[in-house]
N, C-alpha and C positions, 0 to 999 in steps of 0.2 A: 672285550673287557679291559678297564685300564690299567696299569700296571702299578702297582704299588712302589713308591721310593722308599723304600726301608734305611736309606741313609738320614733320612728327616730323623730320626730316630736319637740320633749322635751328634748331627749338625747343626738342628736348627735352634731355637731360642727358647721355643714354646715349649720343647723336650725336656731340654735342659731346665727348666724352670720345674719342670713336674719330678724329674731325678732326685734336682739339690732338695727340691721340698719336703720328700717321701724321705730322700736319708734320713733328713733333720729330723722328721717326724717322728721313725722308727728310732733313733738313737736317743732323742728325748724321752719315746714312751717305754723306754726302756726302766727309768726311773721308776717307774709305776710298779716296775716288776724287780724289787731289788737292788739293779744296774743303774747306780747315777753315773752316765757316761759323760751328759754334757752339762754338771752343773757348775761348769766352771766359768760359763758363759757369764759376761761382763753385763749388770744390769743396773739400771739407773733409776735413783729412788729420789725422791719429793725428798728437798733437802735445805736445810738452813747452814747446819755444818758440811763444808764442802769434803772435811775426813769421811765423813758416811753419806756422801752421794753414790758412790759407785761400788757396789757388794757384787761377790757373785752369786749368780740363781740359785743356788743350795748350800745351804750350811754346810755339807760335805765337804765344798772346798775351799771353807772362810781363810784356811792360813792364805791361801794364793794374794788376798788382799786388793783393793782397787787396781791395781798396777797392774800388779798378776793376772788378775784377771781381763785386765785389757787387752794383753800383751797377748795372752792365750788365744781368746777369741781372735784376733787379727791372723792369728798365725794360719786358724785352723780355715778361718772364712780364707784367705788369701793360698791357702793350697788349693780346697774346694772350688773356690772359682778358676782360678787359675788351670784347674784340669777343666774344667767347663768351656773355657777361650780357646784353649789347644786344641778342643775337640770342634768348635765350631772356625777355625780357622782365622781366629786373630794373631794378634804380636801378643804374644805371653808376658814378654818384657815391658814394653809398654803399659801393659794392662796393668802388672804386678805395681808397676811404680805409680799408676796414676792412681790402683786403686787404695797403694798405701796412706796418699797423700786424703782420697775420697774419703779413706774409713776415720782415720785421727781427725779433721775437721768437722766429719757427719759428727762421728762423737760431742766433739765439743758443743755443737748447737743443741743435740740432744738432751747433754746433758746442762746447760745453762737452762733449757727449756722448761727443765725440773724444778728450775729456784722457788722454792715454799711462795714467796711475794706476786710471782708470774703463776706456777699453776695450781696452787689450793685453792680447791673450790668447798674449804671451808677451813677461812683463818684461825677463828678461836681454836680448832681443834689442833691447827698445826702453831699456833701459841705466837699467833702474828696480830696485828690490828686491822690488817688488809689486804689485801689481795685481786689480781687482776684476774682470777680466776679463771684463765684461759685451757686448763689441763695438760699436762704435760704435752698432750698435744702441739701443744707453742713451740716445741722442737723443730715441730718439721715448719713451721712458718719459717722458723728461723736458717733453718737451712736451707728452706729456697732463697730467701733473701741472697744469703752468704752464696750462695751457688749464683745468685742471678747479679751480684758485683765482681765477681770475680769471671763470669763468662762474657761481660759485656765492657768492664774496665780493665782486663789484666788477662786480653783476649791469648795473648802468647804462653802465658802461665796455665790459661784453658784447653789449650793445642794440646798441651802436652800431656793435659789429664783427659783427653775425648775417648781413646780410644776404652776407658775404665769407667764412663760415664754411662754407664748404660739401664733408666728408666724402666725400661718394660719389661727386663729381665729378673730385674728386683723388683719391682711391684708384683710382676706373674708370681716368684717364689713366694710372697710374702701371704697371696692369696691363698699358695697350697696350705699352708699353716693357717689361716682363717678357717679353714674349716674346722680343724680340731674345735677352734676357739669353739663356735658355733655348736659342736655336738656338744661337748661336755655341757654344756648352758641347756639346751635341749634337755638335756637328763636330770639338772638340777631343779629346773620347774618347779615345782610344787606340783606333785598331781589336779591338785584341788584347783590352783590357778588357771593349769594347763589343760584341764577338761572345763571350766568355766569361760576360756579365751580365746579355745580351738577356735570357733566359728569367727570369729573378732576378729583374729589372727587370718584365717582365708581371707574376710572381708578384705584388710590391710593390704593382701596383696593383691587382691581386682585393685583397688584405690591406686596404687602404687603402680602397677605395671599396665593398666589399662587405660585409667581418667589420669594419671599425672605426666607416663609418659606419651599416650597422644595427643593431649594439650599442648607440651612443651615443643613437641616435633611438629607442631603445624602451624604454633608461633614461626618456629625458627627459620621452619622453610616459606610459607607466608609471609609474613610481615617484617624479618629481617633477611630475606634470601641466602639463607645459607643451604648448604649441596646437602645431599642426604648423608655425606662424610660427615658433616661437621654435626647436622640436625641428632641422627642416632645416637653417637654417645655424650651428647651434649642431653638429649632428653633422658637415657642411663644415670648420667651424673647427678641432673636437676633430681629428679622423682623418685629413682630406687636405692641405694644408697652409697650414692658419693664414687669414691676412687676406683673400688673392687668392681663396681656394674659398670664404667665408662670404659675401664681397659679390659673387661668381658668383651664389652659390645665392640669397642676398636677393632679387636682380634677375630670378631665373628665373623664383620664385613670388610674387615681388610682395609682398612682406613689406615694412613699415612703414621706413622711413631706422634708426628706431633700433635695431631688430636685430641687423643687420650690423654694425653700430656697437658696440653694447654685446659684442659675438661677439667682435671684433675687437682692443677694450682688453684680453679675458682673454688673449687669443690671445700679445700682445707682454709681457702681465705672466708668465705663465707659461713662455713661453721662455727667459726669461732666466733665471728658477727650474733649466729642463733645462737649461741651459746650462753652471750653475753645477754643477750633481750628475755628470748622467751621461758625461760626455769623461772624468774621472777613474774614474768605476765602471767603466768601457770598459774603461779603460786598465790598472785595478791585478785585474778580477777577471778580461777574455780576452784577456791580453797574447799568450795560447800559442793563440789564434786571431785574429788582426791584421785582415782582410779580414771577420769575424764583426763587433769592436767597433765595424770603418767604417760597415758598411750598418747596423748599429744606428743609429748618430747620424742618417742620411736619414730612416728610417721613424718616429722619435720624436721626434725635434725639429722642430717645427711651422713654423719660417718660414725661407726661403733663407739669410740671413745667418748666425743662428745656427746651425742645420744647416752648413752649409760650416765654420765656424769650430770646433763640435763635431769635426768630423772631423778638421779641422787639428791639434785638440792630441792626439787619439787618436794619429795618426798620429806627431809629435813626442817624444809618449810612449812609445812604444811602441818604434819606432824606434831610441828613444834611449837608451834602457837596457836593451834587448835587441837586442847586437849581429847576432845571426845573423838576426832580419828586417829589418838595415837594408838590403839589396836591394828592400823592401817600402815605401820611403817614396816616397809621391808616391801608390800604388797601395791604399793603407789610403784616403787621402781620396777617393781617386776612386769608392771602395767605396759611400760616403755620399754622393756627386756625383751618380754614377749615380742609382740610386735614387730621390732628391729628383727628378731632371729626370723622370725615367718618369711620376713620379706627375705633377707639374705639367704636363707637356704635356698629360696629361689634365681638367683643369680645365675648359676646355668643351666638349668633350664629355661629363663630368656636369653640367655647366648646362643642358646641350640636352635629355637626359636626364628631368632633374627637372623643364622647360619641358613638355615633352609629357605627364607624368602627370600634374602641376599642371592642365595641362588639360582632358584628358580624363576623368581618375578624381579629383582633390581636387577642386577647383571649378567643376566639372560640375555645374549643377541639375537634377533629374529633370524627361526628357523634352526637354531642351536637346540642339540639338544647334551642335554646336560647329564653327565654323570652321575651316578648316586654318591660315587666313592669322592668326588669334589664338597662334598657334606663333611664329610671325616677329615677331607684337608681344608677346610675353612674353620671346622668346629675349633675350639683357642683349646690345647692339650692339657694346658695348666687347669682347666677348670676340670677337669678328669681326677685331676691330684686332688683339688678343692672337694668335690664329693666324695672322695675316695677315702681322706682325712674325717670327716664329718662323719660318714657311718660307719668306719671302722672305731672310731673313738665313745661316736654313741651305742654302738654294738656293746663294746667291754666293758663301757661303765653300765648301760643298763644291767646286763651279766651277774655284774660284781651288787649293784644292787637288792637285783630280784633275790641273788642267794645269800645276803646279809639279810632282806626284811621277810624271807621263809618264815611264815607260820606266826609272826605278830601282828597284833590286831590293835593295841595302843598307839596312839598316831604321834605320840612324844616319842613314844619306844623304835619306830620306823622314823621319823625324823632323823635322832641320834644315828640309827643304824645307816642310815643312809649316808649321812655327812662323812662319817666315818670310815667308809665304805669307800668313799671319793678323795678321799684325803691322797692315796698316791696319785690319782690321775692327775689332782689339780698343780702336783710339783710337777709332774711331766707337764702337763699345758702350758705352767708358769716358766718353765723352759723353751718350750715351743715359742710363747710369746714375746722374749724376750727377743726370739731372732727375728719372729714376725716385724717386732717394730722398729726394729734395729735397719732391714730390710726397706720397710718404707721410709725410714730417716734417709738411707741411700737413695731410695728411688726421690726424694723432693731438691734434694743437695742437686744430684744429677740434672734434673727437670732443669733447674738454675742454670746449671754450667753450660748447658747445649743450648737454652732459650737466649737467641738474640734478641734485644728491645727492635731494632728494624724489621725483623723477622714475623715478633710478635702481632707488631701494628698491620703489618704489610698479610696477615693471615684473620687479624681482624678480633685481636684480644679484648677490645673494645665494646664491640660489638654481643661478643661473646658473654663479657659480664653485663648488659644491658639484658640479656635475654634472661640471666640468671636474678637477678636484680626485680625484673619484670615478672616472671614466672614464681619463682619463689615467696614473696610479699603481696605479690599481686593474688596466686589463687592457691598454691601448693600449702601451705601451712593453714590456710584458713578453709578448703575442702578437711585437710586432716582435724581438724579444730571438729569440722562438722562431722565427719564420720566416728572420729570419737567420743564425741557427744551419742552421738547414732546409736553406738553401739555397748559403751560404759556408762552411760546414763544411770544413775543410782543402782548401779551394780554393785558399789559400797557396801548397800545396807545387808547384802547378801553376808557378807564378810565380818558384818557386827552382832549378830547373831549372836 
């Protein structure tokens, strides 16, 4: 039998990633239950005046102020990791200075990201005349930008921030915190939606993990020759959604850091492209199927924010100039809500998936026989955190519901009681999330700083967006188009009733 390394535990990346995630988690949901421990966490809001771009997560700790609140969060992130480095055997020193230099410049792209003109994805309300309506999302564009002039022009000033540069460890942690995101939505549902969607929702994921990712994977290795490194989470990123399923799948088969990495810049370059097209093509060509143009937005826009934010203006629009489904607003995005979550909770259970073929049929040597316990050291740790977040979150908020809607039968009255009921978990998530995204601002800054333009080419980034380019416009958004027609087809009328 083979011997277990119980040092992987303290050492390695993927550990560590599941730790830092679970603290945060546990210290955030602490909120929930009285103890706002961390809402002092610096977070960044859709801003016109740059005095109230940056509040912290809880009114508890308003006196701290932008500043304070900066200051704080660096402190606390920069021990945290900082014992993370020590334990996995880097320069502590090092680390601390590069990552100080990481965290003040992530900020800044972050928060320019937030400018009302760049990401309202609806001006009149934020009292502008226009907008590029990219979602605050535009942050992380912007940080790989910044990341990718400073690792490629100002290569010595790079040196000295590599060792703090570290992509996979911030995206792993950011996924543990995705899951919270995912259960608490899970719970908010609407029952009515979420037993009308259940089947739609399984449907979404055959679509997603079956027809989109082995189309994509047999383009890539067919007709663009790429190795089954690059194919696998290149077909993760294209199909199931975006960042979170590419460095799932990276970590499952063991594929190189840059991968997932390079997978991942197409991933957020490209969203914003869907971003920018399909909410209007929604909106102006199945305005006379409402519940049709929502679950489009889930199945074709590849990363949570823009997905949720696609559905927003579908729903807005639609809503809004066609009076007789404005009974339909609120339940157009949920259309696209749903969806996205079905697929995502899914996310490792296809890591676990691709862990086991990986093993047994791709990197299997004739005649080998292979461990069971190489399952558990392939499987990627951090998606352990990621389920772990998810149904302990959806555990206590269902809980807190079941025993606020005891015994009422009025469906305003359980409504209310429900909302209500949820009101602490959503300051804990809204703290949760702050680091989540805070985390992926680090993981795209980073991406930047280590991606050489020689490197990129010489790996074939080219090629790479051609498949995504090819796949995505060519069949991926227009199978979903079809499937949810398929499946939301005048389900509307259901709901007008």
């Amino acid at each position: 039998m083979a011997k277990v390394d119980w040092s992987s535990l303290w050492k390695k990346e993927d550990w560590w990633a599941f730790w830092l995630g679970m603290l945060l988690f546990f210290l955030c949901l602490a909120a929930a239950y009285g103890a706002d421990i961390m809402g002092w966490a610096a977070n960044a809001k859709e801003w016109l005046d740059p005095a109230k771009s940056i509040v912290p997560a809880s009114g508890t700790y308003a006196a701290l102020g932008p500043v304070g609140s900066l200051i704080v969060t660096y402190i606390v992130l920069l021990i945290l990791l900082s014992i993370g480095a020590k334990a996995m055997g880097w320069n502590v020193k090092s680390y601390a200075a590069g990552f100080t230099v990481i965290y003040f410049l992530t900020w800044l792209c972050w928060w320019f990201g937030q400018y009302a003109y760049i990401a309202s994805t609806d001006p009149a309300k934020a009292g502008i005349p226009w907008s590029l309506r990219m979602t605050g999302e535009a942050g992380l564009i912007f940080a790989l930008i910044l990341g990718l002039i400073i690792g490629n022009f100002a290569k010595g000033f790079a040196a000295k921030l590599k060792e703090a540069a570290r992509p996979e460890w911030y995206i792993k942690t950011a996924i543990v915190l995705l899951g919270a995101t995912v259960g608490i939505k899970a719970v908010t549902i609407d029952p009515r939606v979420l037993a009308n969607f259940l089947f739609r929702g399984v449907c979404a994921i055959v679509e997603a993990y079956l027809i989109y990712w082995a189309l994509v994977y047999w383009i890539a290795r067919r007709y663009f020759g790429f190795t089954r490194e690059w194919a696998a989470p290149l077909a993760s990123g294209i199909s199931i959604c975006g960042v979170s399923a590419a460095i799932a799948t990276g970590a499952a088969i063991r594929a190189r850091p840059i991968v997932p990495i390079m997978v991942s810049s197409l991933v957020i370059v490209f969203a914003v492209v869907e971003f920018l097209i399909l909410p209007f093509a929604a909106a102006y060509f199945l305005w006379n199927q409402p519940l049709v143009a929502g679950a489009w937005m889930g199945l074709a826009v590849k990363t949570d924010g823009a997905a949720a934010a696609s559905g927003a203006i579908v729903d807005a629009l639609i809503t809004g100039t066609h009076p007789e489904f404005a009974p339909l607003q609120g339940w157009i995005l949920n259309a696209g809500i749903v969806t996205k979550i079905f697929i995502d909770i899914f996310i490792g259970v296809w890591a676990f998936i691709l862990a086991v073929i990986w093993v047994y049929y791709i990197d299997k040597r004739p005649g080998e026989k292979v461990q069971k316990i190489e399952i558990w050291y392939r499987f990627p740790k951090f998606v352990i955190g990621y389920f772990l977040t998810f149904f302990l979150l959806w555990a206590v908020c269902a809980a807190a519901v079941s025993a606020a809607t005891a015994g009422l039968t009025d469906w305003t009255a359980i409504s209310k009681a429900t909302a209500d009921a949820l009101k602490p978990f959503s300051l804990a998530t809204g703290e949760m999330d702050v680091f989540r995204k805070l985390f992926f601002a680090f993981t795209f800054f980073s991406i930047g700083l280590i991606s050489d333009f020689s490197t990129l080419r010489r790996e074939g980034i080219g090629k790479l967006a051609v498949v995504y380019l090819i796949a995505l416009f060519g069949f991926i958004i227009w199978i979903g188009l079809f499937i949810s027609w398929l499946f939301f087809h005048d389900v509307h009328v259901f709901f007008l009733r």
